[in-house]
C-alpha positions in Angstrom: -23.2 -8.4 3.5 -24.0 -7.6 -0.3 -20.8 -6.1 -1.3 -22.8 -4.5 -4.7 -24.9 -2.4 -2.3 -22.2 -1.1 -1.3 -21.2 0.5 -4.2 -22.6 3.9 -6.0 -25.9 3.9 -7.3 -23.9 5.5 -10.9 -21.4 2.7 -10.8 -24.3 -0.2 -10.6 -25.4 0.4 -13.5 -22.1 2.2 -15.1 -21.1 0.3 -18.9 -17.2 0.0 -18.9 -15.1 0.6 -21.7 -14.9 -2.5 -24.2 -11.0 -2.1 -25.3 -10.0 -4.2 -28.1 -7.9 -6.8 -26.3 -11.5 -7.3 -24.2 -13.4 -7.9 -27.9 -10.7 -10.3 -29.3 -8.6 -12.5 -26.8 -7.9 -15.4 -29.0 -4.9 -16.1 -31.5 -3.8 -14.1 -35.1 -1.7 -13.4 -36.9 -2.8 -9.6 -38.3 -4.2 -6.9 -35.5 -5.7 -4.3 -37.3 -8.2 -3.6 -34.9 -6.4 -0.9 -31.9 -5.0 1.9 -34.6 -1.9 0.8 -32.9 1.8 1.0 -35.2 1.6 -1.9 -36.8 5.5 -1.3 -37.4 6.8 -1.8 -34.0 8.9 0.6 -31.8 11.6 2.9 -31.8 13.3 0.6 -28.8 15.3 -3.2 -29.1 11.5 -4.3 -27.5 8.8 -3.8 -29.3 5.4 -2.1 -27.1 3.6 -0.9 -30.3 0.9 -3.1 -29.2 -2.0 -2.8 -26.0 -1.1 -4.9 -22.7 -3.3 -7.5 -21.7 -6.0 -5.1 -19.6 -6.5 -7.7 -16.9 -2.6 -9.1 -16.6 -3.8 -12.3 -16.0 0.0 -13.6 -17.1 1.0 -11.5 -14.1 -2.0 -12.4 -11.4 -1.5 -15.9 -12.2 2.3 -15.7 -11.2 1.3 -13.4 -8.0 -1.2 -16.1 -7.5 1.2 -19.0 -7.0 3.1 -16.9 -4.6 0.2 -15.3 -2.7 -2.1 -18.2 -2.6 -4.8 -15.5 -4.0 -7.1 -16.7 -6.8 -6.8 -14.3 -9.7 -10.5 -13.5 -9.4 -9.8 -11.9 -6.1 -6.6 -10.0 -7.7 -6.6 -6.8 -8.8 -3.3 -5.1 -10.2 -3.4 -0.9 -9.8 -0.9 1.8 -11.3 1.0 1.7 -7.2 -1.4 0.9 -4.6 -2.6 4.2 -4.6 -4.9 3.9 -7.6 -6.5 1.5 -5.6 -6.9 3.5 -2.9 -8.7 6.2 -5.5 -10.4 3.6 -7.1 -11.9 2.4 -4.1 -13.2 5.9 -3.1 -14.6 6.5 -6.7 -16.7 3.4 -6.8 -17.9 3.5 -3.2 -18.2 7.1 -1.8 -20.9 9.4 -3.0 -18.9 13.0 -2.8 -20.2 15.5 -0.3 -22.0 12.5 1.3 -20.4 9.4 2.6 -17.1 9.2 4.7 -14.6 7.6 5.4 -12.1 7.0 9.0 -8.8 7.4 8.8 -6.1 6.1 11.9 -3.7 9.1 12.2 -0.4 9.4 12.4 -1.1 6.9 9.0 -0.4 7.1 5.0 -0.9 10.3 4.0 -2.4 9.4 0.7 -5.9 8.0 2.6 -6.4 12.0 3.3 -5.5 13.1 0.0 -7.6 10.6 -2.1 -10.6 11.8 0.2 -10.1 15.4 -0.3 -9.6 14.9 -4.1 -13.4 12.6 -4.3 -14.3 15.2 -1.6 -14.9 12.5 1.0 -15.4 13.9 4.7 -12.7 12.4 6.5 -13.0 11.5 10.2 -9.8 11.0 12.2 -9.9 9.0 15.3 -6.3 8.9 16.4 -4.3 5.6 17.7 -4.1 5.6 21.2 -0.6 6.4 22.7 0.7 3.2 22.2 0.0 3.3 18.4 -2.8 0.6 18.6 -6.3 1.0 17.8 -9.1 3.0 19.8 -12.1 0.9 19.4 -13.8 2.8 21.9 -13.6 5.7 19.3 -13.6 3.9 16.4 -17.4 3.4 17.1 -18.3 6.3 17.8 -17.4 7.6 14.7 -19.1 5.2 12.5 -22.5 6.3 11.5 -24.8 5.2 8.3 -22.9 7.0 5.8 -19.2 5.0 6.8 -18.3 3.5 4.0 -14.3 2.5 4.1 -11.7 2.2 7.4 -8.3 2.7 6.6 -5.9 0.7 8.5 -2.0 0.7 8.1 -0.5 -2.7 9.1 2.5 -2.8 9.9 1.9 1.4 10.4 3.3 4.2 8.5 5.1 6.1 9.8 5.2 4.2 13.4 6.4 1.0 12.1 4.3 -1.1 14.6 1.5 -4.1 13.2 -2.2 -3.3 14.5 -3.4 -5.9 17.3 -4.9 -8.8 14.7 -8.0 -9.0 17.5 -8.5 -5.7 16.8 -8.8 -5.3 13.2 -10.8 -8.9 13.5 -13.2 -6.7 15.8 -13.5 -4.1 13.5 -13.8 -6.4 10.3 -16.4 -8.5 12.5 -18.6 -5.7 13.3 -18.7 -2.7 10.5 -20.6 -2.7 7.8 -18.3 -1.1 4.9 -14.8 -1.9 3.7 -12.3 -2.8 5.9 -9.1 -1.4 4.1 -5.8 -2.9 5.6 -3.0 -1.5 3.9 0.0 -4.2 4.2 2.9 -2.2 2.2 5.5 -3.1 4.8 4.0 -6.7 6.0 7.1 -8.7 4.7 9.1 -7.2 7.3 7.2 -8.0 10.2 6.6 -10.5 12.4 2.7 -10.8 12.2 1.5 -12.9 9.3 -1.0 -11.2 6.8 -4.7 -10.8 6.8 -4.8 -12.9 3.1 -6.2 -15.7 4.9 -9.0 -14.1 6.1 -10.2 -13.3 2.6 -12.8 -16.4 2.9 -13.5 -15.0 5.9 -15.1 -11.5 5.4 -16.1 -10.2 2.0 -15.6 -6.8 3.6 -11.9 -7.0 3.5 -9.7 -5.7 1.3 -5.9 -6.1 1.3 -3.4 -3.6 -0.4 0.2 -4.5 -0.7 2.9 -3.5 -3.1 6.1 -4.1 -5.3 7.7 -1.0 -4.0 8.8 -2.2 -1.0 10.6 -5.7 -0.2 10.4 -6.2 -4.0 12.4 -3.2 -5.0 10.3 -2.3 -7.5 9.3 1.2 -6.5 10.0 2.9 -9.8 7.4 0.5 -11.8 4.7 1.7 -9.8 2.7 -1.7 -9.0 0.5 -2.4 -6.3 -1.9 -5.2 -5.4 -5.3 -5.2 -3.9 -6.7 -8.6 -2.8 -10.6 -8.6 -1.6 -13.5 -10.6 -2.4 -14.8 -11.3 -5.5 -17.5 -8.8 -6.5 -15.3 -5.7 -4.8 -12.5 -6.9 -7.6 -14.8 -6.9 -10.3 -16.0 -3.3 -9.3 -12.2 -2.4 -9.0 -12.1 -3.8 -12.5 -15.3 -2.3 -13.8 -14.0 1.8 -12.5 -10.1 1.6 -13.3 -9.0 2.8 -16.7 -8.5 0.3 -19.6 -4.9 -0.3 -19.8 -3.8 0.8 -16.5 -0.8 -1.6 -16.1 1.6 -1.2 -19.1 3.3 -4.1 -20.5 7.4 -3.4 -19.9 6.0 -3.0 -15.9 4.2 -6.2 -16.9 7.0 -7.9 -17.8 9.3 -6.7 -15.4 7.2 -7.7 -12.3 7.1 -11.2 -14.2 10.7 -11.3 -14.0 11.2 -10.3 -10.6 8.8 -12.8 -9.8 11.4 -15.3 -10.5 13.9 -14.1 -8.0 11.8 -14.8 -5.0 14.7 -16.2 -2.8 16.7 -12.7 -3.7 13.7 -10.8 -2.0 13.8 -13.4 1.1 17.5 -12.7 1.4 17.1 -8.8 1.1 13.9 -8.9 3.8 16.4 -10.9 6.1 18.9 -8.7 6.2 16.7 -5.3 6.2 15.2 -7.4 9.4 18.9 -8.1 11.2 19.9 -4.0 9.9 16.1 -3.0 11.8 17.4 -4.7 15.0 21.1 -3.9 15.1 20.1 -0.4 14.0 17.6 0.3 16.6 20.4 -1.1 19.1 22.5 1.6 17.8 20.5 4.5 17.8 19.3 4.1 21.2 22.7 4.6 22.5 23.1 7.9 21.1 22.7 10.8 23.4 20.3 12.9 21.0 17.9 10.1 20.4 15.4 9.9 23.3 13.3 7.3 22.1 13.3 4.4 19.4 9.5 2.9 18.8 9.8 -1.0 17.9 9.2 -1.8 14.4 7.9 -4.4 12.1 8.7 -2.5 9.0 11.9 -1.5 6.9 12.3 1.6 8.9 12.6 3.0 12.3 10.8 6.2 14.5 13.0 8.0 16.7 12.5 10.6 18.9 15.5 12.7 18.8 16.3 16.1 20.6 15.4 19.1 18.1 13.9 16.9 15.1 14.1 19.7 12.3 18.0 21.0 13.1 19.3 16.9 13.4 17.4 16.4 10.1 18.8 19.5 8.6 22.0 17.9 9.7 22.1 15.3 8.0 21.1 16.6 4.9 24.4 19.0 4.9 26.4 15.7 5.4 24.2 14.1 2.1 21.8 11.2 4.6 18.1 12.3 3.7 16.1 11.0 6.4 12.2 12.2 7.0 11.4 14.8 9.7 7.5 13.5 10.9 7.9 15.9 14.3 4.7 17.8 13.0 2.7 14.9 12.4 0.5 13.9 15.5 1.5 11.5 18.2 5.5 11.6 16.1 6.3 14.7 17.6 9.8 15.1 18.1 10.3 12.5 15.4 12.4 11.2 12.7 11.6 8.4 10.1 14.6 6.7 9.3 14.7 4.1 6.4 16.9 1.2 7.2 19.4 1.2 4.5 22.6 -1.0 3.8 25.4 -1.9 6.5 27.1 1.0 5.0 24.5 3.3 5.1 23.7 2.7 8.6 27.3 2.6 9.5 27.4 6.0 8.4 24.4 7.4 9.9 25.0 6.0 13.1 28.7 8.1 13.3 27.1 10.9 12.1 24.2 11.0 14.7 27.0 9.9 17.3 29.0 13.4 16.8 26.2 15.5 16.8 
């Protein structure tokens, strides 16, 4: 598959913006060339000057950790400016489309409507698993990214691996799989397969395991020439340096993380234990995430509920296949501790 033919006619040929940090990249003493302040900033850290546009500092950090060459890195403003990015430099507006897996992220839907992709839905079978069958059917020449949410959002299972191999095996576009939540879960992530299909791109994210959520940094992993079109489309400086250097620091508090993701794990399990002997929860779905879908009785008053007693949970009973359902992050012993007796005297 030739990855470039993927991409829009207007982007093929498109001339991206030569920043200053792109012109120069070697050593001196006197910058006068980025109308920056040359007198520093009003802060104890100086950001008067332009981040590195390609945080290759940072990608070769997440690199060592990821086993990703930074070639096949690309860093985005939260994972969703990939997601944007990808539909900007691939799909033609009021042309091409895309397949989303509903229930899924919302933001797939959103970034569509904003490009004005046409959006085809194929929904996951009962069982939250993919519909091939379906899947197919919906594919015609104008496909040109699947969206697939593994471990899911909001159901909190991981998508059959044979499934997505099928899928990435067979289509002919970008095979998006969206691995926010894959630290929690048991299944092992598709970054091994990057060798494997140039098709494939992999998002993942500092917002979760990492706690990092407020920095707004997200990673997309894919073959070479679909990073350097990423590259080529995003805005010049579109990570800025104190999230820069803040992700570099985290980055040195790995075994932190892996103590936080072990613990989220044992609170996942104990907490779905819990819930699923109180009498208003019907149902708890198995999770490989850091939260938890329940079926409870009357989704919207238990919800309303709890916000009264301060516990903000998120009421997905009108999104398909979740009727009936809450989304339920798992928080600290304490938090859950208190949920659980609150749900317990409803």
């Amino acid at each position: 598959m030739d990855i470039k033919e993927l991409q829009r006619e207007n982007i093929k040929t498109l001339k991206p913006y030569s920043t200053a940090r792109d012109e120069f990249k070697g050593k001196a003493s006197v910058f006068l060339d980025a109308n920056e302040n040359s007198y520093g900033s009003p802060l104890p850290a100086n950001y008067n000057r332009y981040p590195d546009p390609l945080q290759l500092d940072l990608k070769d950090a997440i690199s060592k950790i990821k086993g990703v060459p930074i070639e096949n890195t690309f860093l985005g403003n939260g994972s969703d400016e990939a997601i944007d990015l990808l539909f900007r430099a691939f799909c033609n507006p009021g042309k091409d489309n895309v397949i989303i897996l509903p229930p899924t992220y919302g933001m797939y839907e959103v970034s569509a409507n904003i490009n004005d992709i046409e959006i085809r839905k194929v929904n996951l079978l009962p069982n939250f698993q993919l519909d091939l069958e379906k899947i197919a059917e919906a594919i015609d020449a104008n496909t040109k990214l699947i969206f697939i949410c593994s471990p899911n959002n909001p159901t909190g299972n991981s998508i059959n691996r044979t499934d997505i191999e099928t899928i990435l095996a067979n289509f002919k576009g970008l095979v998006v799989i969206d691995e926010a939540y894959i630290n929690f879960a048991k299944q092992k992530t598709f970054i091994q397969e990057l060798t494997e299909y140039s098709n494939l791109v992999i998002l993942q994210t500092f917002s979760k395991a990492w706690g990092l959520a407020a920095l707004r940094l997200g990673m997309a992993f894919s073959s070479t020439p679909v990073i350097d079109i990423l590259n080529k489309v995003k805005p010049p400086y579109n990570i800025n340096q104190a999230t820069q250097d803040l992700a570099l620091a985290a980055l040195e508090n790995i075994q932190q993380v892996n103590e936080w993701i072990k613990i989220t794990v044992s609170e996942r399990d104990r907490l779905s234990t819990e819930l699923a002997k109180i009498p208003l929860v019907k149902k708890v779905y198995p999770s490989d995430a850091n939260f938890i879908l329940a079926e409870v009785n009357d989704a919207l008053g238990t919800y309303n509920l709890l916000v009264d007693k301060g516990i903000i949970v998120r009421d997905r009973s009108k999104v398909s296949l979740c009727e009936g359902c809450l989304r339920i992050t798992v928080g600290t012993v304490e938090e859950n501790n208190q949920l659980i007796s609150i749900l317990g005297k409803i």
